[in-house]
VODODO-542514 format. One line per 4 residues: their letters; for each residue x, y, z of N, C-alpha, C. Coordinates in steps of 0.2 Angstrom, whole numbers, plus 2048, in hexadecimal, padded with zeros to 3 digits. Each point is the difference from the previous one (the first is absolute). Layout:
A) X:Y:Z:X:Y:Z:X:Y:Z ~ ...
This chain:
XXXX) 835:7DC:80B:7FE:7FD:7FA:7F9:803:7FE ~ 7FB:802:803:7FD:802:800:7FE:807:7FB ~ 806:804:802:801:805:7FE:802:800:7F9 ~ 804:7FD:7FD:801:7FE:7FB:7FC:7FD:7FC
XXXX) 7FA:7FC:802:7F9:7FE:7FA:7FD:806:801 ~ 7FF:806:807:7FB:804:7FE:803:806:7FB ~ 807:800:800:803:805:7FA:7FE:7FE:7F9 ~ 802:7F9:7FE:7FE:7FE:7FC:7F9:800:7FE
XXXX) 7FB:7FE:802:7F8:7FF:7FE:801:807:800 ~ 7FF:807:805:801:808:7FD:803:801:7FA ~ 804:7FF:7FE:804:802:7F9:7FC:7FC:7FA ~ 7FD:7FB:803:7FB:7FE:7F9:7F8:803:801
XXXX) 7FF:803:805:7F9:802:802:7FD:806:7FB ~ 7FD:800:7FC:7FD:805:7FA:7FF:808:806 ~ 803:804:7FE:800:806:801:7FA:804:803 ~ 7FA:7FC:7FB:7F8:802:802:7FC:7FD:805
XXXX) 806:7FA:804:7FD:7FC:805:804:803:807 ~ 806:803:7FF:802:803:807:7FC:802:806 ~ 7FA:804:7FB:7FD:806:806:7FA:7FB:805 ~ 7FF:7FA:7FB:7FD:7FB:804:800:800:807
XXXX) 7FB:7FC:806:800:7FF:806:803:7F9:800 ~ 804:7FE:806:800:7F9:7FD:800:7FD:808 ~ 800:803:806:800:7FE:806:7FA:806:804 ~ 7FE:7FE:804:7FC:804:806:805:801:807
XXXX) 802:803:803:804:7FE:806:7FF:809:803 ~ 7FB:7FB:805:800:803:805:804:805:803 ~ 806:7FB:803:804:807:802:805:802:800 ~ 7FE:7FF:7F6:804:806:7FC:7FC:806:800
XXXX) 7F9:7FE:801:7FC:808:7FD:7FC:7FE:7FC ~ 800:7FA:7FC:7FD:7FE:7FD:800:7FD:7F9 ~ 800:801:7FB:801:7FC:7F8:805:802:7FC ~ 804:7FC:800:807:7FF:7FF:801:7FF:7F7
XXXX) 804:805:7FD:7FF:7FE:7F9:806:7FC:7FD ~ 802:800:7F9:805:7FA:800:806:807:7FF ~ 7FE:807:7FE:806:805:803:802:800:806 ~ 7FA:802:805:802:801:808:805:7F8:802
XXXX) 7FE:7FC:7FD:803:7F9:801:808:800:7FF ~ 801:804:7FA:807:7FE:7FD:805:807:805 ~ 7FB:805:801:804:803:804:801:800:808 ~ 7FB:7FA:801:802:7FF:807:806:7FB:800
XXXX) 7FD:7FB:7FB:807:7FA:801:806:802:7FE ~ 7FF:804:7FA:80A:805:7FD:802:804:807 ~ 7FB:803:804:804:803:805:802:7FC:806 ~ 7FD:7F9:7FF:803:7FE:807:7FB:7FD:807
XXXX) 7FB:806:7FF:7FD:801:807:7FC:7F9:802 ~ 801:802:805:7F9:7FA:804:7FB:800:7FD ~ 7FD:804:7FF:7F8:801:7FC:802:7FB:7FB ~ 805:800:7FA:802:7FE:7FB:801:7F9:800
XXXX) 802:7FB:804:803:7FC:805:7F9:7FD:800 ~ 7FC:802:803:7F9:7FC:802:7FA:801:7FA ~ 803:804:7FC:7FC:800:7F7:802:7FA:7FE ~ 808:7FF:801:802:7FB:7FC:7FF:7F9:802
XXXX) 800:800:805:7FC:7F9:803:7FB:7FE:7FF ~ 7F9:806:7FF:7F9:7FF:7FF:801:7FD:7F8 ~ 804:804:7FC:801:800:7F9:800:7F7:7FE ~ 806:7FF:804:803:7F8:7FF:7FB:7FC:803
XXXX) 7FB:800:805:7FB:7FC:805:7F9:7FD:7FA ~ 803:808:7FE:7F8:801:7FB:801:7FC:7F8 ~ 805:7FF:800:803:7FE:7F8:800:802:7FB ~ 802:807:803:7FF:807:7FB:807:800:7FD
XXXX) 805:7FE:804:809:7FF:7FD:800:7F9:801 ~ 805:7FB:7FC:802:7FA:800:805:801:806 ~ 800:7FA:805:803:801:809:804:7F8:7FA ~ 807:7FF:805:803:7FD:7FD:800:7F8:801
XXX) 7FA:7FE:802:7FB:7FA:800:7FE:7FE:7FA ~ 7FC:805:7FE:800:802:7FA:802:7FD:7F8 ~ 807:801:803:803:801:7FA:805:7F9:800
């Protein structure tokens, strides 16, 4: 469920805010942009997976509580 609010809010996200930082994570390496985000969660990965958790924690995507 997840996944699909964070596709959605990307596809409305202005173009010039992509490059933005929007998480810090440690141990990722460090500052995660709403790019590296979309291509960690489109692929699947665990990295991806625990973005999208932070994302929803943080109330950056609508969790389906929410809604």
């Amino acid at each position: 469920m997840h996944r699909d609010a964070f596709f959605r809010f990307y596809a409305n996200l202005p173009v010039n805010l992509r490059h933005e930082i929007i998480l810090n994570m440690e141990q990722a390496g460090g500052p995660i942009t709403w790019e590296v985000a979309y291509r960690e969660i489109n692929g699947n990965t665990a990295l991806g997976e625990k973005i999208l958790n932070k994302l929803a924690e943080l109330k950056f995507i609508p969790t389906q509580d929410d809604q």
